[in-house]
PyMOL Python script that loads the backbone (N, CA, C, O; Angstrom):
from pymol import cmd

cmd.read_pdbstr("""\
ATOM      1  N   UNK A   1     -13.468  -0.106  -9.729  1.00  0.00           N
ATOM      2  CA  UNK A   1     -14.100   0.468  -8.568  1.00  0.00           C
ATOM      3  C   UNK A   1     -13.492   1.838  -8.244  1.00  0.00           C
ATOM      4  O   UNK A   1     -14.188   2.675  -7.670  1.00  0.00           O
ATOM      5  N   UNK A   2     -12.553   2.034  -8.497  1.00  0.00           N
ATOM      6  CA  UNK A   2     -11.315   3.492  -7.970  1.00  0.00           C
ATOM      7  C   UNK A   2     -10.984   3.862  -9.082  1.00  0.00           C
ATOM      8  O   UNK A   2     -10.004   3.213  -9.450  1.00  0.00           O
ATOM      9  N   UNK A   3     -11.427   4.852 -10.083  1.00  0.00           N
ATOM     10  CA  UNK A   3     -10.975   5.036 -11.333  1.00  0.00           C
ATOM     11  C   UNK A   3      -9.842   5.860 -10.976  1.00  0.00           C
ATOM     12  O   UNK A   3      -9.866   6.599  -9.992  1.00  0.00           O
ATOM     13  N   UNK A   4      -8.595   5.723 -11.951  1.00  0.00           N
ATOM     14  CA  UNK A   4      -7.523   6.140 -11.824  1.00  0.00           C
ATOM     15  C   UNK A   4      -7.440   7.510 -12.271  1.00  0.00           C
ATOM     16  O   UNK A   4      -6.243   7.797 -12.309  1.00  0.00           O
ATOM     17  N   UNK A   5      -8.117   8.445 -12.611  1.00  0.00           N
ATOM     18  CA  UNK A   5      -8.331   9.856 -12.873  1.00  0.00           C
ATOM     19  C   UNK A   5      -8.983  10.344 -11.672  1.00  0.00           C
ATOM     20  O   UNK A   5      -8.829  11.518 -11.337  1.00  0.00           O
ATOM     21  N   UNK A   6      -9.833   9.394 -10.868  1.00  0.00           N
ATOM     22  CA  UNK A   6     -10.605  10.243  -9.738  1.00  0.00           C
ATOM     23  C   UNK A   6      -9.804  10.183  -8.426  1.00  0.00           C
ATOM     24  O   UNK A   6      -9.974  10.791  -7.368  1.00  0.00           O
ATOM     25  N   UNK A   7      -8.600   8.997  -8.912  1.00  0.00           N
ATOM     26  CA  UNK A   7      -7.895   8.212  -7.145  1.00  0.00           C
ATOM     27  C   UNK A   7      -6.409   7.939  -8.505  1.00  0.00           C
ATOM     28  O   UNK A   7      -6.192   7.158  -9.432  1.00  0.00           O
ATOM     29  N   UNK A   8      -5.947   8.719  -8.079  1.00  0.00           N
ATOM     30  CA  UNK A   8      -4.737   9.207  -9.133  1.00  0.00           C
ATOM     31  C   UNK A   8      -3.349   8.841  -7.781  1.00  0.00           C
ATOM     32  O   UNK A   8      -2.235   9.070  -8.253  1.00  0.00           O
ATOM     33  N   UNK A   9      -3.320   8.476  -6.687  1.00  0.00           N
ATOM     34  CA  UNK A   9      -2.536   7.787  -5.576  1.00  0.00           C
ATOM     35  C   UNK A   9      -2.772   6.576  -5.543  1.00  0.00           C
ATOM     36  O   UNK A   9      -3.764   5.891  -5.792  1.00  0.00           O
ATOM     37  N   UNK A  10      -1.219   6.270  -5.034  1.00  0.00           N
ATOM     38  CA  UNK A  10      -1.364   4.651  -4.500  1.00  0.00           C
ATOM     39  C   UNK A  10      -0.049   4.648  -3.530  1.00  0.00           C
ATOM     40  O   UNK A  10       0.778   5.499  -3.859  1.00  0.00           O
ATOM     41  N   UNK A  11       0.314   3.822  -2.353  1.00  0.00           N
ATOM     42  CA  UNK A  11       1.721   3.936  -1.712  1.00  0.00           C
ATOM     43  C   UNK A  11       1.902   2.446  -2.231  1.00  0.00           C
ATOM     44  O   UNK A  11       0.981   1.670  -1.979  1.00  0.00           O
ATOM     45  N   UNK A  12       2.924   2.009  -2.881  1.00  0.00           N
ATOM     46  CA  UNK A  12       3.275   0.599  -3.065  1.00  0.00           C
ATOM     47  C   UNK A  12       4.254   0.058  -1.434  1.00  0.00           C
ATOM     48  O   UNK A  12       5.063   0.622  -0.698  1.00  0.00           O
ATOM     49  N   UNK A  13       3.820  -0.856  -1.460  1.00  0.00           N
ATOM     50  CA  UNK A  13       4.159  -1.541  -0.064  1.00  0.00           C
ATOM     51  C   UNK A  13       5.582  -2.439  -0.405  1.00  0.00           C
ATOM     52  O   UNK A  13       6.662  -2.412   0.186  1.00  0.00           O
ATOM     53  N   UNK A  14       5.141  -3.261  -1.622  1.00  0.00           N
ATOM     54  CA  UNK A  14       6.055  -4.544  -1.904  1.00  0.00           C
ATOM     55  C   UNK A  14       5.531  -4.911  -3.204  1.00  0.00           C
ATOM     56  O   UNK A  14       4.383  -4.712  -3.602  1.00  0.00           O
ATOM     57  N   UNK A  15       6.435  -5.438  -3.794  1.00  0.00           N
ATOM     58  CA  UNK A  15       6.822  -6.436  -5.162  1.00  0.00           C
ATOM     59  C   UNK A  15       7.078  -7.208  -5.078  1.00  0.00           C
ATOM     60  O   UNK A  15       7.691  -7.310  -4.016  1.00  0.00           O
ATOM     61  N   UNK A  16       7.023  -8.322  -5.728  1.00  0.00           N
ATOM     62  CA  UNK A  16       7.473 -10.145  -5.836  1.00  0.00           C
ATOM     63  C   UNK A  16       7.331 -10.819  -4.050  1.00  0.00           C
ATOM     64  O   UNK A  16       8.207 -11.475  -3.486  1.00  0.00           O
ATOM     65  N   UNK A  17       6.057 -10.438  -3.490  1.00  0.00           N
ATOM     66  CA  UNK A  17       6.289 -11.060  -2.233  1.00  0.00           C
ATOM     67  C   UNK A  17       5.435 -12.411  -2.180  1.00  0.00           C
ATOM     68  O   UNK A  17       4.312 -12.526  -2.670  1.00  0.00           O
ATOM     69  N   UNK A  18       6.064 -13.308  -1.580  1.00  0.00           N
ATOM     70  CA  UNK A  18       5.224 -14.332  -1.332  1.00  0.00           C
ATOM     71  C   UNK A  18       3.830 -14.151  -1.165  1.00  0.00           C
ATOM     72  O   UNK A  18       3.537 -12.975  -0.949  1.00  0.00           O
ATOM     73  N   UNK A  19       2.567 -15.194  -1.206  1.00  0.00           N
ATOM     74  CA  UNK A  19       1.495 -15.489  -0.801  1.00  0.00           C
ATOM     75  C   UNK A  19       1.449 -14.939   0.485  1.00  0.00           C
ATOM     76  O   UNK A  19       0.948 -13.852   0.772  1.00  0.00           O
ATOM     77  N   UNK A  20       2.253 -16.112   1.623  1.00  0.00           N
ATOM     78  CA  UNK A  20       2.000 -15.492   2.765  1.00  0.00           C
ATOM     79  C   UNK A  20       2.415 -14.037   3.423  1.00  0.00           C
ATOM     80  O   UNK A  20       1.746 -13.300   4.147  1.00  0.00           O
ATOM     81  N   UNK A  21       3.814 -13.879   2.894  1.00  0.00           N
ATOM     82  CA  UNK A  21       3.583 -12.453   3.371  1.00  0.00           C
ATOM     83  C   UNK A  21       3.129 -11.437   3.335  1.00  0.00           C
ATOM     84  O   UNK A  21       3.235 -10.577   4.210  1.00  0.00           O
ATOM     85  N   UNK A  22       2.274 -11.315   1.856  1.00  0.00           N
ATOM     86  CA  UNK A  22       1.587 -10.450   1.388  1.00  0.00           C
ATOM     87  C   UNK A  22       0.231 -10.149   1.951  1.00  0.00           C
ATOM     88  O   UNK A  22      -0.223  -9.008   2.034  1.00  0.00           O
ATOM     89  N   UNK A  23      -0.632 -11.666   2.481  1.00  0.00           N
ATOM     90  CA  UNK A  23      -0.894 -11.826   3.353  1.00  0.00           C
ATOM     91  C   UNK A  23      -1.262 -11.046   4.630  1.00  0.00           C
ATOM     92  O   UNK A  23      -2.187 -10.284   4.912  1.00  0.00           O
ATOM     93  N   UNK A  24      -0.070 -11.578   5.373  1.00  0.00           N
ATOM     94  CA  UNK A  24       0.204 -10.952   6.384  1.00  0.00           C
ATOM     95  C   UNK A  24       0.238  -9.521   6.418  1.00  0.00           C
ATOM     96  O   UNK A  24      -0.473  -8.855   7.170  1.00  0.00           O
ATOM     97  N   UNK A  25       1.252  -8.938   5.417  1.00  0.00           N
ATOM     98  CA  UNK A  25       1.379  -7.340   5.841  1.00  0.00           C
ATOM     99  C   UNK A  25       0.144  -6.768   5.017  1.00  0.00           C
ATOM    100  O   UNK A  25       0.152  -5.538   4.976  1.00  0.00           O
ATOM    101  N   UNK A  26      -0.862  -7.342   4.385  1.00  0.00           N
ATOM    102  CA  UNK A  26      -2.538  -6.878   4.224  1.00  0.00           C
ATOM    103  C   UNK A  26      -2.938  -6.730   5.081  1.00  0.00           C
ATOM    104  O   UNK A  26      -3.578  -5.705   5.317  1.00  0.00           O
ATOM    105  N   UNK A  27      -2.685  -8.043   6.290  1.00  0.00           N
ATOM    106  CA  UNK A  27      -3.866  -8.207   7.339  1.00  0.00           C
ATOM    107  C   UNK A  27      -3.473  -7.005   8.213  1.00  0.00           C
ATOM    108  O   UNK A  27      -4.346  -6.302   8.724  1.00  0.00           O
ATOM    109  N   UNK A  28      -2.077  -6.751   8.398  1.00  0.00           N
ATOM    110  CA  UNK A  28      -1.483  -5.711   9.010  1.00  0.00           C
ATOM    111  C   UNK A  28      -2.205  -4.374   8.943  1.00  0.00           C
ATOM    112  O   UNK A  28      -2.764  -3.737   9.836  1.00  0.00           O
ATOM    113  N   UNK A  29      -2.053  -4.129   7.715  1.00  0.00           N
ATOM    114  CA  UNK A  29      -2.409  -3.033   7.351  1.00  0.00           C
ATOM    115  C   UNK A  29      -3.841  -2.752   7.863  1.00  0.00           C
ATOM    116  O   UNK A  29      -4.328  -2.034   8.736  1.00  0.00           O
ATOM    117  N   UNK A  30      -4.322  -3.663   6.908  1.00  0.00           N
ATOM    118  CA  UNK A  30      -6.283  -3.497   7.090  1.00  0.00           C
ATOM    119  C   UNK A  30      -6.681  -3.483   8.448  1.00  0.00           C
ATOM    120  O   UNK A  30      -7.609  -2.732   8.751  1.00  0.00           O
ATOM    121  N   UNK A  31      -6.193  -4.118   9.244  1.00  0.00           N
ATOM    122  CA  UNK A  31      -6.256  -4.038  11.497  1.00  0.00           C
ATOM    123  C   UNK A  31      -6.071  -2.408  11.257  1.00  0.00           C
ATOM    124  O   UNK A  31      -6.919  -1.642  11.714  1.00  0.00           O
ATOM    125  N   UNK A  32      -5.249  -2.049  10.729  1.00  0.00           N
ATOM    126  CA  UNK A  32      -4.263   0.045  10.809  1.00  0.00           C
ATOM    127  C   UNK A  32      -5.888   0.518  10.000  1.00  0.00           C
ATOM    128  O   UNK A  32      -5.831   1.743   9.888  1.00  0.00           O
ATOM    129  N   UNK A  33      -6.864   0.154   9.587  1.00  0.00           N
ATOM    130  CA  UNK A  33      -8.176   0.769   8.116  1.00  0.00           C
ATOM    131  C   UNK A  33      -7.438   1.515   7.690  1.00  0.00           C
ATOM    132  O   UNK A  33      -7.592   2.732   7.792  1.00  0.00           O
ATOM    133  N   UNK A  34      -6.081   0.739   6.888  1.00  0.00           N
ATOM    134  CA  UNK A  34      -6.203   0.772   5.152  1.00  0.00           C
ATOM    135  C   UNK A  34      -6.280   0.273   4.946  1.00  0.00           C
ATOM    136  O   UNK A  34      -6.120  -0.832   5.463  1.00  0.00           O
ATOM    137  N   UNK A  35      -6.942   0.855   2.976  1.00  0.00           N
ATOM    138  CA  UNK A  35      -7.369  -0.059   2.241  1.00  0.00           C
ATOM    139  C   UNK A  35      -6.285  -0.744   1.593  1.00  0.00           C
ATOM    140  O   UNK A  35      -5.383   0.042   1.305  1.00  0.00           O
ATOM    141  N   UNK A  36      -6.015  -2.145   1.203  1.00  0.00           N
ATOM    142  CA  UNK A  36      -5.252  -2.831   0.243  1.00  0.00           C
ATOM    143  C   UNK A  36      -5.397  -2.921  -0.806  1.00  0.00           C
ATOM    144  O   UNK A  36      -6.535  -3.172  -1.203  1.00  0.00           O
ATOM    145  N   UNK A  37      -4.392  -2.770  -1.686  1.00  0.00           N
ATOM    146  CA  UNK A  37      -5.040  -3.607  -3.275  1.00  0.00           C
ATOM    147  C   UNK A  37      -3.567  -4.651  -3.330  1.00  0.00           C
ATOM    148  O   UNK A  37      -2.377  -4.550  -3.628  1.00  0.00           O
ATOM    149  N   UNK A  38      -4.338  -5.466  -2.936  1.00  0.00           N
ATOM    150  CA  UNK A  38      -3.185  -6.965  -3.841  1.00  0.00           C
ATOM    151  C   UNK A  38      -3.193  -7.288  -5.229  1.00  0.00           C
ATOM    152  O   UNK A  38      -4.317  -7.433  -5.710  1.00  0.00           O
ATOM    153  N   UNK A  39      -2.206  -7.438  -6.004  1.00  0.00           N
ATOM    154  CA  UNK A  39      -2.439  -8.070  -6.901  1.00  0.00           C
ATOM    155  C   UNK A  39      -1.566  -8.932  -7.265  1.00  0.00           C
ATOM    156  O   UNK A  39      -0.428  -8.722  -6.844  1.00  0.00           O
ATOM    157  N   UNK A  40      -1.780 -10.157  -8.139  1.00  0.00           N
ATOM    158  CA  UNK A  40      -0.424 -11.411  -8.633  1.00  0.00           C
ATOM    159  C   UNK A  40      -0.057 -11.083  -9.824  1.00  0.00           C
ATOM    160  O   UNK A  40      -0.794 -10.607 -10.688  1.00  0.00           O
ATOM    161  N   UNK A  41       1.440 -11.395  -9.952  1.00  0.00           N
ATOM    162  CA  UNK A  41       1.948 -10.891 -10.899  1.00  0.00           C
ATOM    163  C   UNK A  41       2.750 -12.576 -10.817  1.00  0.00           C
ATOM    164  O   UNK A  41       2.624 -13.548 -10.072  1.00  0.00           O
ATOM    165  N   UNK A  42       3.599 -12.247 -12.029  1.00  0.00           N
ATOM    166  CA  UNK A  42       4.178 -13.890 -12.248  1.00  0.00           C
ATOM    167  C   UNK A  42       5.640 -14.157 -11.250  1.00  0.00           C
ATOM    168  O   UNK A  42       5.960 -15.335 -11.094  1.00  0.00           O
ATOM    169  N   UNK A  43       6.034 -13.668 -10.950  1.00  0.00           N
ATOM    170  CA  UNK A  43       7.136 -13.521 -10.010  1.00  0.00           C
ATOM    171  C   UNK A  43       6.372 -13.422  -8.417  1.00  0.00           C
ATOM    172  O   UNK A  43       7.158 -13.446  -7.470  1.00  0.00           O
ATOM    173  N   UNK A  44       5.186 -13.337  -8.160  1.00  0.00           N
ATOM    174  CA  UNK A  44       4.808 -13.064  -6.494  1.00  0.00           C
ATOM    175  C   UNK A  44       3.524 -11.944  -6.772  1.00  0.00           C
ATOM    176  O   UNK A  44       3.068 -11.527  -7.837  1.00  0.00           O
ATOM    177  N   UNK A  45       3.246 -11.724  -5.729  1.00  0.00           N
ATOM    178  CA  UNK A  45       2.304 -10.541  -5.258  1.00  0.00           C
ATOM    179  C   UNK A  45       2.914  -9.154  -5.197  1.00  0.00           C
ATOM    180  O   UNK A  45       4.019  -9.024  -4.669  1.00  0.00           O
ATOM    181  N   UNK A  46       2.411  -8.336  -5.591  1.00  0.00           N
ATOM    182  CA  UNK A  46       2.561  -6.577  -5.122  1.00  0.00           C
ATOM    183  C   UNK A  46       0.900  -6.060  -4.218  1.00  0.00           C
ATOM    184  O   UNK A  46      -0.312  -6.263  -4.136  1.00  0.00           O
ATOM    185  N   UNK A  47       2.028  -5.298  -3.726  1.00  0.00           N
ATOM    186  CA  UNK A  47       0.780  -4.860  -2.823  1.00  0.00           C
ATOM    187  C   UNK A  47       0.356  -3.485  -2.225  1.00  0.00           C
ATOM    188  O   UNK A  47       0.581  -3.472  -1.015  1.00  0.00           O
ATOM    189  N   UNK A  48      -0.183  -2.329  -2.681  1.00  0.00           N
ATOM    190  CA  UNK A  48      -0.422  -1.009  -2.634  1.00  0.00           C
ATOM    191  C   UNK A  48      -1.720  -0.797  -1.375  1.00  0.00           C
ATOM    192  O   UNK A  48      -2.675  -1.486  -1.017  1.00  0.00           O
ATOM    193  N   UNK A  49      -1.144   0.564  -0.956  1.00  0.00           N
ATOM    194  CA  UNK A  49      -2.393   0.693  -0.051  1.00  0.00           C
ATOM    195  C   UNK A  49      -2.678   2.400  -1.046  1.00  0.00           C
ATOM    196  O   UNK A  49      -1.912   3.091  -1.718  1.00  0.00           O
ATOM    197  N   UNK A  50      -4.021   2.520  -0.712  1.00  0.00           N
ATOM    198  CA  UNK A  50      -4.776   3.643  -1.463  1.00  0.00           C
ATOM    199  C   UNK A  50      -5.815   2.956  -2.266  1.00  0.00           C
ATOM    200  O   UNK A  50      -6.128   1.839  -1.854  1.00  0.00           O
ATOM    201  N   UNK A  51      -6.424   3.403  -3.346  1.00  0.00           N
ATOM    202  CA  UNK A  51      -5.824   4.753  -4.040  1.00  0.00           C
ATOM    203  C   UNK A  51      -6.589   5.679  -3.073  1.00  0.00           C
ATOM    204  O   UNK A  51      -7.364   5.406  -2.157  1.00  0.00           O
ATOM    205  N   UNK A  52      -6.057   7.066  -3.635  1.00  0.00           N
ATOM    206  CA  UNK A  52      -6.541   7.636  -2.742  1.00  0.00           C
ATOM    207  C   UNK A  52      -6.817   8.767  -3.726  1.00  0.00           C
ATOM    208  O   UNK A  52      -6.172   8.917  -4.763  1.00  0.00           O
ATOM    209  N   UNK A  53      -7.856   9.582  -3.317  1.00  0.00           N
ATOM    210  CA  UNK A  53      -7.848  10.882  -4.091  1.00  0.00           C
ATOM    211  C   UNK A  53      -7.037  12.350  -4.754  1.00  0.00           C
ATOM    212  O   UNK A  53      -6.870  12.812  -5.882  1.00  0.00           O
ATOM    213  N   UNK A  54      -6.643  12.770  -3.279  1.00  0.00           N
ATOM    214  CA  UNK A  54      -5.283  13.699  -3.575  1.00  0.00           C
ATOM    215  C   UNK A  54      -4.245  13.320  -2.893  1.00  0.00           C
ATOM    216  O   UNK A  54      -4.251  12.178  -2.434  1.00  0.00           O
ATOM    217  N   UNK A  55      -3.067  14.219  -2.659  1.00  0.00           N
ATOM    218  CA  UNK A  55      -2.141  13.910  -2.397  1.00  0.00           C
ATOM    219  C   UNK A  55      -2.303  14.232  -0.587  1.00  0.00           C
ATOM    220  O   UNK A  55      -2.144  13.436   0.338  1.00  0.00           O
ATOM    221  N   UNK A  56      -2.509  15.046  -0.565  1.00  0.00           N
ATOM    222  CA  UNK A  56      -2.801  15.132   0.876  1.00  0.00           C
ATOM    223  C   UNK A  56      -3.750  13.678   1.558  1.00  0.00           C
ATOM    224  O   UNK A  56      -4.041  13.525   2.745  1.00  0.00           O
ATOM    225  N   UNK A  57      -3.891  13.287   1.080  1.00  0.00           N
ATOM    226  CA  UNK A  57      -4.812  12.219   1.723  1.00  0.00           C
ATOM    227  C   UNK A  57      -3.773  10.457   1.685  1.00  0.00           C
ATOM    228  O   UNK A  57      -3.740   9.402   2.318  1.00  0.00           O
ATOM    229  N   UNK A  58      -3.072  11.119   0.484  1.00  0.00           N
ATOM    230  CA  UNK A  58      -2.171  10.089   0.532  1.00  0.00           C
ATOM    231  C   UNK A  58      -0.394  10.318   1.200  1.00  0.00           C
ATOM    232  O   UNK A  58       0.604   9.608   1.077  1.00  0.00           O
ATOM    233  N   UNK A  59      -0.614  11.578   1.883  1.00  0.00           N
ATOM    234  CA  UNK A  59       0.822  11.764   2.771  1.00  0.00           C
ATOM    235  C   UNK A  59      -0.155  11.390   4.309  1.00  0.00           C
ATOM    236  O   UNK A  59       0.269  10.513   5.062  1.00  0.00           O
ATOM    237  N   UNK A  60      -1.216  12.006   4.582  1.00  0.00           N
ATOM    238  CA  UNK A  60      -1.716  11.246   5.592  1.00  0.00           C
ATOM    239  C   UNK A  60      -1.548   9.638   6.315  1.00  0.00           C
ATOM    240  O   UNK A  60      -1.459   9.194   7.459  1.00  0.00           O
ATOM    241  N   UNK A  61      -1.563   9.118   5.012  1.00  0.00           N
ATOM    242  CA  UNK A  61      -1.964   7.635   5.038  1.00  0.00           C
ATOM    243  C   UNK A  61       0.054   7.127   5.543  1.00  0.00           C
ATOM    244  O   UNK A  61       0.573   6.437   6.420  1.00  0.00           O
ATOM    245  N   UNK A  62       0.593   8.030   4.288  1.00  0.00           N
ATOM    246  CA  UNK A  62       2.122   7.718   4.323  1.00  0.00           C
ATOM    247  C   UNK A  62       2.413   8.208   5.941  1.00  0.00           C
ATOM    248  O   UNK A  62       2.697   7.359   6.786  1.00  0.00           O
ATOM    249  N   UNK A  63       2.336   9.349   6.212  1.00  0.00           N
ATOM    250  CA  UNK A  63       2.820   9.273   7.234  1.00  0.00           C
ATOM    251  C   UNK A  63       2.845   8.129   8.339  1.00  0.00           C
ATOM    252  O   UNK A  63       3.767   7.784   9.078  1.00  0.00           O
ATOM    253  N   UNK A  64       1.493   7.631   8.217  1.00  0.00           N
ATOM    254  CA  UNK A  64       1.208   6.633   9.484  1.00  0.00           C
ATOM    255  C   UNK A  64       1.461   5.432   9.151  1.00  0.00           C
ATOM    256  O   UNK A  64       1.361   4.535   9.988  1.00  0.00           O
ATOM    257  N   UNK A  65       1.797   5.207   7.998  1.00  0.00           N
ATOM    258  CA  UNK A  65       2.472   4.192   7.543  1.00  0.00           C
ATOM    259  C   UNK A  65       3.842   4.079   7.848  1.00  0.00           C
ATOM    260  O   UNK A  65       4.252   2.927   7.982  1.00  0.00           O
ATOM    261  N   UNK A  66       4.755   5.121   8.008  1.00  0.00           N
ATOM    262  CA  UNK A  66       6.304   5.000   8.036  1.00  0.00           C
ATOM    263  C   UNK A  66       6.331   5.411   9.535  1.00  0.00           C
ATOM    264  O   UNK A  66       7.377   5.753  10.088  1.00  0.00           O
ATOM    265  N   UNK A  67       5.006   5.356  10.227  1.00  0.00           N
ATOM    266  CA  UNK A  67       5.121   5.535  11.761  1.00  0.00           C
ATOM    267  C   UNK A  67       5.338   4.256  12.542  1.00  0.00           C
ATOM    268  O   UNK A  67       5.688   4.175  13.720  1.00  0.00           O
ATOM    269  N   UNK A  68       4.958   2.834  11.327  1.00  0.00           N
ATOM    270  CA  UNK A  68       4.983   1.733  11.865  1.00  0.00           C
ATOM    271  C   UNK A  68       6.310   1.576  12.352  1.00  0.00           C
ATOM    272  O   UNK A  68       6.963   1.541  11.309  1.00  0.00           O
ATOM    273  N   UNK A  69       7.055   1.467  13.234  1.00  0.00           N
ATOM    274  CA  UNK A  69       8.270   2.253  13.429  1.00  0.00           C
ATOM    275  C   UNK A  69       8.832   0.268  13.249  1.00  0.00           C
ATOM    276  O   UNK A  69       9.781  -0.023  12.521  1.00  0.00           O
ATOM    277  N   UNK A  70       8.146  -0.679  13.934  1.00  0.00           N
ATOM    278  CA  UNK A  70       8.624  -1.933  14.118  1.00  0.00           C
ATOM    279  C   UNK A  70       8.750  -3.118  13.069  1.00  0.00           C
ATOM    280  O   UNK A  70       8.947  -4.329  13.168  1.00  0.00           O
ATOM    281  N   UNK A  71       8.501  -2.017  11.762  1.00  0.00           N
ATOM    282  CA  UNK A  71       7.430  -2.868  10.644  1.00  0.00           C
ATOM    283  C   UNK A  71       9.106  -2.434   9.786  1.00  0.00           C
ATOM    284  O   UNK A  71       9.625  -1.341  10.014  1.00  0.00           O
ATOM    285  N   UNK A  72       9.418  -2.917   9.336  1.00  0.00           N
ATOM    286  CA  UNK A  72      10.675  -2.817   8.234  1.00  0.00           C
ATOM    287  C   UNK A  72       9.887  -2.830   7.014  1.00  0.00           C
ATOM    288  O   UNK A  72      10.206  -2.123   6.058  1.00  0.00           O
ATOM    289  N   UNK A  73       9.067  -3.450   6.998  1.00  0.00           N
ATOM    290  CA  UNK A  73       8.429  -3.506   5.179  1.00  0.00           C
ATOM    291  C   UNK A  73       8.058  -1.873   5.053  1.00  0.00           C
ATOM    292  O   UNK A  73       8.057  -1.469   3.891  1.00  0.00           O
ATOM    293  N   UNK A  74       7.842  -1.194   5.758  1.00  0.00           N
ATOM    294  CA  UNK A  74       7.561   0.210   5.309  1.00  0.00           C
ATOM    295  C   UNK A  74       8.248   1.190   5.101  1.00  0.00           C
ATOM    296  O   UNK A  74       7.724   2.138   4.516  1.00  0.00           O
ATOM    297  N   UNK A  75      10.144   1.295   5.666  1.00  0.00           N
ATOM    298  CA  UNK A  75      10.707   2.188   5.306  1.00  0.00           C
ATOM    299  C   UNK A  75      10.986   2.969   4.194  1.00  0.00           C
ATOM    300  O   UNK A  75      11.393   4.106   4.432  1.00  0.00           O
ATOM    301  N   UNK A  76      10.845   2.576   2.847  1.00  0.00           N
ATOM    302  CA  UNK A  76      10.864   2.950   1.886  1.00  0.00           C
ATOM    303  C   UNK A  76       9.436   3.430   1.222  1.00  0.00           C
ATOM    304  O   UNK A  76       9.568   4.262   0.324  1.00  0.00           O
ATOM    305  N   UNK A  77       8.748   3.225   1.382  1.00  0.00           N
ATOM    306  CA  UNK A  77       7.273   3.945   1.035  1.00  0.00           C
ATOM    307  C   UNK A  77       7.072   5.278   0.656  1.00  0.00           C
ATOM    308  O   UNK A  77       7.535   6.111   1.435  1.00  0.00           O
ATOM    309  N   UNK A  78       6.466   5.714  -0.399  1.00  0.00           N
ATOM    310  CA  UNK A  78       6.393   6.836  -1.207  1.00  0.00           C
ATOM    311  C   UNK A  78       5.220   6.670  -2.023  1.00  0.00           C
ATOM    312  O   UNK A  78       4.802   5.635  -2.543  1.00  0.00           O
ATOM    313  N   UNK A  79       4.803   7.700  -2.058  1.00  0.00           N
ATOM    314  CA  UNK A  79       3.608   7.534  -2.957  1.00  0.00           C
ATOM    315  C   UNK A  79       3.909   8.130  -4.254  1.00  0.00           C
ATOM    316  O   UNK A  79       4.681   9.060  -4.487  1.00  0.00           O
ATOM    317  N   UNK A  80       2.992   7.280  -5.287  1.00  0.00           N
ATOM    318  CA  UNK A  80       3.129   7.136  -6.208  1.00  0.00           C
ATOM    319  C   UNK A  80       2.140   7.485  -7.236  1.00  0.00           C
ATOM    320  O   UNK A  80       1.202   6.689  -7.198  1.00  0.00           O
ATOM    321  N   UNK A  81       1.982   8.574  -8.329  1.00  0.00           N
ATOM    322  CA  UNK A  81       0.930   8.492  -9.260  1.00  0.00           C
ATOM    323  C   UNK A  81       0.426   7.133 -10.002  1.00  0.00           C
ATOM    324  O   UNK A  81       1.227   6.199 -10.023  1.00  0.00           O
ATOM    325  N   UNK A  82      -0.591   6.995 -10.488  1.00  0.00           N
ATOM    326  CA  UNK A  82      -0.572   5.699 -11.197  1.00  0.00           C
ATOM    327  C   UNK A  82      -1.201   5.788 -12.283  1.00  0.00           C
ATOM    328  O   UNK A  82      -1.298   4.808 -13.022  1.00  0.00           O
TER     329      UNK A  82
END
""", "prot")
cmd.dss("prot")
cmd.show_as("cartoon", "prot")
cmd.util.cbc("prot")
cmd.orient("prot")
């Protein structure tokens, strides 16, 4: 659906997270309209918000992401080519 040449961003959220929390900080997010991409991996879930087109669109997103000031899962967030 997001070809990776046209949406060349992604901010990774988390790695190896449980079902439910992954979950949860989706539902989080998606309440904020971003988009999620979950996916399972054999160790847990990862979970990216984007893709996004350029980079500016994906410091947008970052910014208001690391604005979640109460949210600890976001301090580390950076976006990422993919």
């Amino acid at each position: 659906v997001f070809p990776r040449n046209e949406y060349p961003f992604v901010i990774p959220i988390g790695k190896d997270l449980s079902r439910e929390k992954s979950q949860e900080i989706a539902g989080f997010l998606s309440s904020g309209g971003h988009t999620v991409i979950l996916s399972r991996t054999e160790a847990g879930y990862r979970l990216f918000t984007g893709p996004f087109k350029t980079r500016d669109e994906a410091e947008i997103s970052l910014k208001k992401i690391t604005g979640y000031s109460n949210k600890a899962w976001f301090q580390n967030a950076q976006i990422l080519k993919r």
